[in-house]
C-alpha positions in Angstrom: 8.8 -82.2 121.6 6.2 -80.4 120.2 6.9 -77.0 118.6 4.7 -73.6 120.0 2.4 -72.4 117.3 3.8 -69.3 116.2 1.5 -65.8 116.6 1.1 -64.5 113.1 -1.3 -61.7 113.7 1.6 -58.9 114.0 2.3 -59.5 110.8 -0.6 -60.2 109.2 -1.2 -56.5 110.4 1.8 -54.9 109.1 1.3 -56.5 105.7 -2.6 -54.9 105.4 -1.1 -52.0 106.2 1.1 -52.1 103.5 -1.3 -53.4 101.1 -3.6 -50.5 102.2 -0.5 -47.7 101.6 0.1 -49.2 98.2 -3.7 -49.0 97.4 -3.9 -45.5 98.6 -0.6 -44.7 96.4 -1.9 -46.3 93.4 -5.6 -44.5 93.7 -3.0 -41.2 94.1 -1.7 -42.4 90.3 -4.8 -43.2 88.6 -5.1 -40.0 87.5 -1.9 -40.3 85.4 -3.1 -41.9 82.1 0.3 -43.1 80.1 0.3 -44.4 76.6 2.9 -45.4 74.7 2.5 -42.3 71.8 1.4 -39.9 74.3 1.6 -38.5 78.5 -1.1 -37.4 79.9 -0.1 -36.6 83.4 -1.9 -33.2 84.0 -5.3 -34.4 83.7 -7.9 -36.5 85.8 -10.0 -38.9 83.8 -13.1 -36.7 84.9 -11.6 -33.6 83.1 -10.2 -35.4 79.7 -13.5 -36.8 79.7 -15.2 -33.5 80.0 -12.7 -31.4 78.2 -12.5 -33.6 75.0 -16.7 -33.4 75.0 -16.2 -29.7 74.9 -14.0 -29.8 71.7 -15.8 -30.3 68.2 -14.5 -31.9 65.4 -13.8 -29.8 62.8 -11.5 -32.6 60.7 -11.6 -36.6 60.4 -9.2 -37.8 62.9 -6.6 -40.6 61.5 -6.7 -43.7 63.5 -3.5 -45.1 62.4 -2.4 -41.7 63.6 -3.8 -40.1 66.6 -3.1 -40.2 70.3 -5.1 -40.9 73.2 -6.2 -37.3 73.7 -7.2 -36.9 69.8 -9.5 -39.9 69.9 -11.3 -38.8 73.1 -12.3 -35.6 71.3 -14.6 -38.1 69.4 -18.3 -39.1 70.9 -18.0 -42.1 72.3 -14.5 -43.1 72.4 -13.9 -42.7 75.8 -9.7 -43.0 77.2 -10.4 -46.8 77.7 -11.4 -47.1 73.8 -9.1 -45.0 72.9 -6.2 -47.1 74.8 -7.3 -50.4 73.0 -7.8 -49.0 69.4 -3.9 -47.9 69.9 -3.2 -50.7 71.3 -4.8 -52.8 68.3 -2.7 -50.3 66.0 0.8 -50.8 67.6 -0.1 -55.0 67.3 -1.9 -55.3 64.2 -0.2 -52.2 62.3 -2.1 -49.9 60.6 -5.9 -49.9 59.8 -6.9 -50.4 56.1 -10.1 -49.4 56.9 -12.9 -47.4 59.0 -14.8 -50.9 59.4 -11.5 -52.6 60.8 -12.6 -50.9 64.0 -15.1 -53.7 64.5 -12.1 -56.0 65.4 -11.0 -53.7 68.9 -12.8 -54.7 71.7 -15.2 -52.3 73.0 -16.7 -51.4 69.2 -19.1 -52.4 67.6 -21.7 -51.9 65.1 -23.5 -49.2 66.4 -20.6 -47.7 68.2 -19.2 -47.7 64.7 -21.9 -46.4 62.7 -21.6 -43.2 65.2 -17.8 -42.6 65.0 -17.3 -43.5 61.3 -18.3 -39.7 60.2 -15.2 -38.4 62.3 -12.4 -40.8 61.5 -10.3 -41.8 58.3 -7.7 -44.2 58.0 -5.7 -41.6 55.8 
């Protein structure tokens, strides 16, 4: 005896619907940037990026030191830069050097030669 084919389609339903709540929820939470040295939780990525364009540098910022929201404030080193050089840090340990930054994705020569006036490694 042959089995009926079974009607999946109700289901198949509920689950995009679910998939489409979780997306919405998720887009909701984008705009909470966590680190593991620092909570950002009050600020879009439109208004860090904005906000830390507005501040100038009036000191080298320590890259073995400083947290998401300090490296923004540098030209070009947006939050995604900024998440990968700390992320380099906490794998690597500490940078020895300005020119070290070469080895984090995202930076390269020229992104290096425009940054290396702002940063130390002391």
């Amino acid at each position: 005896m042959k089995e009926p084919k079974y009607d999946y389609s109700r289901e198949d339903s509920l689950f995009n619907k679910a998939q489409l709540k979780v997306n919405e929820l998720l887009n909701k939470n984008a705009e909470k940037i966590v680190d593991s040295n620092t909570k950002l939780s009050h600020f879009s990525k439109d208004k860090l990026h904005k906000r830390s364009k507005q501040k100038h540098i009036n000191k080298k910022i320590n890259i073995n030191t400083a947290n998401i929201s300090t490296l923004t404030k540098i030209s070009g080193i947006g939050i995604k830069t900024a998440q990968k050089i700390i992320e380099f840090r906490n794998l690597k340990g500490r940078f020895n050097s300005v020119d070290e930054l070469l080895n984090v994705k995202g930076i390269g020569k020229v992104k290096l030669s425009r940054i290396k006036k702002y940063v130390t490694t002391e």
